[in-house]
N, C-alpha and C positions, 0 to 999 in steps of 0.2 A: 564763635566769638572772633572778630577781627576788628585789631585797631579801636581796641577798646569797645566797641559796640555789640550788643547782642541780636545778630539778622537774623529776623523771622520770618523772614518775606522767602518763600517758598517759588510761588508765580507771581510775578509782580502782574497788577491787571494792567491794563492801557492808560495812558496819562495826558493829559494838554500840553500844549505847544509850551505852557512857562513852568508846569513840574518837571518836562526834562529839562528846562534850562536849569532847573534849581540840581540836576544831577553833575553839574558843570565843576569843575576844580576851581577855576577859577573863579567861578560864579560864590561860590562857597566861601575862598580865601575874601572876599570883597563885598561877602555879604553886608556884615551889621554894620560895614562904613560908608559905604554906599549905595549897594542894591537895595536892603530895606527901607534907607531914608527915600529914596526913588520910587519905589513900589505905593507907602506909603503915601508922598503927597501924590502922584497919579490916581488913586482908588479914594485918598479920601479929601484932598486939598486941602486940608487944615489938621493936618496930622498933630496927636501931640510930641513934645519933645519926651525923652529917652526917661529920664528923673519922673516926670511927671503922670507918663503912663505904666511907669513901676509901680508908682506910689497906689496911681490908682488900683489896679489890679492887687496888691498886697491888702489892701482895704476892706476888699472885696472878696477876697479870699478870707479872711476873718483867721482865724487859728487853727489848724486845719490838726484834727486827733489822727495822725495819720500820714502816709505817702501822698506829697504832692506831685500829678501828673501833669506834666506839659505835653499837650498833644498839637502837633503841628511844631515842635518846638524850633525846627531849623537848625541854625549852628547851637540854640544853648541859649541866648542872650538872657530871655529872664530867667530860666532854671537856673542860673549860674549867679544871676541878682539872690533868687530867694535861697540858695544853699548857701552865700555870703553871710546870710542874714544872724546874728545870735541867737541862738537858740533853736536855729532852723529846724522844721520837721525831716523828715527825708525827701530826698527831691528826685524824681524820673522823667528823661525825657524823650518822648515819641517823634519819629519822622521818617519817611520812605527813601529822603534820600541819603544816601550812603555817602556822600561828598558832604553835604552838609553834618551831618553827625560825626564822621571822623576829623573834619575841622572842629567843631565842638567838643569832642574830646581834649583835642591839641589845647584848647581855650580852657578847657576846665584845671587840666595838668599846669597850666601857667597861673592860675588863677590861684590853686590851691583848696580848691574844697572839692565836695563830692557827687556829684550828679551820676548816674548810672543811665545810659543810652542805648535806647531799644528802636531796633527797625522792623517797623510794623506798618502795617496799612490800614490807615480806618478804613470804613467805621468800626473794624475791629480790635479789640485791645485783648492784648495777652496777661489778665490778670483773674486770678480768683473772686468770685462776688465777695462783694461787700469788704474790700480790704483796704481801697484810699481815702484820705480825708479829703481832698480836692480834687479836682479836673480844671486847667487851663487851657483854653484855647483859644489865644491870641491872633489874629486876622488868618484864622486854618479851616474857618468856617465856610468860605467860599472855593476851598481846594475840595470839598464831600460833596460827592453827588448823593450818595442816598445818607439823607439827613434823616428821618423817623430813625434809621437800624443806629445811627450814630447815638442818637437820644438814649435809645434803649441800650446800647453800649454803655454808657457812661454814666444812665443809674443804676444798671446791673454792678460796676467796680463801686460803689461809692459805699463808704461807709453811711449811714443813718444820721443825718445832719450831716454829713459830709455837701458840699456847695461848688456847682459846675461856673465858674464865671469865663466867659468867650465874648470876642469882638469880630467885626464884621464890620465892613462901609456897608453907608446907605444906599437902598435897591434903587439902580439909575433905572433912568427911564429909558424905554427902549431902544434908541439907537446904540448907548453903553451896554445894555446886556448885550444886545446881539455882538457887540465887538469881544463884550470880557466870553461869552461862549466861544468866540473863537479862539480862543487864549486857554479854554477849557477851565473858568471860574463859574459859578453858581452864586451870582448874588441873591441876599434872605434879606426880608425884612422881618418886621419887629410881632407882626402878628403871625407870621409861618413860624418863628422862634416860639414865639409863646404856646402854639398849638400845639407844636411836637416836642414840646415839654413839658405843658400838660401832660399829653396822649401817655407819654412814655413812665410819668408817676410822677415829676419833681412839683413843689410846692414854693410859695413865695417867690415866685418868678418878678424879678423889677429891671428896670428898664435907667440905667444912668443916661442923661439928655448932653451929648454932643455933638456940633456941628461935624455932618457927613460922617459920625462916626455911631454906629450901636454898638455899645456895651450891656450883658445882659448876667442876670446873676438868678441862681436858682438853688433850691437845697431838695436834695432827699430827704421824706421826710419819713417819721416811724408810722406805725399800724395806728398812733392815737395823733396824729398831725392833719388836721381840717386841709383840704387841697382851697 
């Protein structure tokens, strides 16, 4: 435990040229005022504003019987929205880099409520089967290179009706991939998400329709749930 965080990360693997810039102090203190707005319209051009892609995502997460997981979470920003919340469930949030989570920390302590901060490296998650009611992951979807083992991460934690919702830009066309791989991004589209969602067990996979942006929602479901 350091600096309020709980490091898991043993050997960190190799990373792209913009998860070490996300290892940056600075990078971190400047995140959610300016780096993510920046990141944002660059990847998706019509990004939404802060209120409104809260709202969506809390919607979508539905009421979650259980620990919600922010995976990809960065400094906190929406763990920090949904532990604000009344009545909040419990809230966790996942991320590699260690600058960003001990700034999220500092944010939480100012904030006043509770979030508890794990550094881990998908696609693996440090948690017992079937113990969270949610999984978020917020544009953390093109930092996973091996997306199947993520899928199957993230219905192994889920409670039974427990519901993954993640966003992602829309997959550029080749001259954009080939630049976001050099940056060390993997852009998804909407039918790779559906397939290794499928594959992995989840059910009710649906598809929210905005520009340059996928948002996608999915549930575990029980032993008597129609896929």
């Amino acid at each position: 435990m350091a600096e309020g965080v709980a490091d898991l990360v043993v050997d960190p693997a190799a990373s792209g040229p913009l998860q070490r810039g996300m290892e940056q102090r600075w990078v971190a203190r400047s995140y959610e005022r300016y780096m993510r707005p920046v990141l944002q319209r660059a990847l998706t051009r019509q990004p939404l504003d802060g209120d409104s892609e809260f709202v969506l995502y809390r919607s979508l997460l539905g009421k979650p019987e259980g620990t919600v997981l922010d995976v990809g979470c960065g400094t906190g920003l929406l763990a920090r929205r949904l532990a604000h919340e009344p009545d909040a469930p419990p809230v966790a949030a996942l991320d590699v880099s260690r600058a960003m989570l001990e700034e999220g920390v500092a944010q939480v302590r100012e904030a006043g409520v509770a979030v508890d901060f794990l550094r881990a490296e998908a696609p693996y998650l440090p948690f017992h089967d079937g113990v969270l009611g949610a999984v978020l992951m917020s544009d953390a979807l093109p930092f996973v290179a091996d997306l199947p083992r993520m899928m199957m991460e993230v219905h192994r934690v889920l409670r039974p009706g427990g519901r993954w919702v993640a966003s992602t830009y829309a997959s550029p066309g080749a001259p954009r991939a080939l630049l976001h791989r050099g940056v060390g991004l993997h852009p998804r589209g909407e039918a790779e998400l559906r397939r290794e969602a499928a594959a992995a067990g989840f059910v009710r996979f649906e598809r929210v329709s905005l520009p340059s942006l996928l948002v996608v929602k999915a549930e575990k479901g029980s032993a008597q749930t129609p896929r």
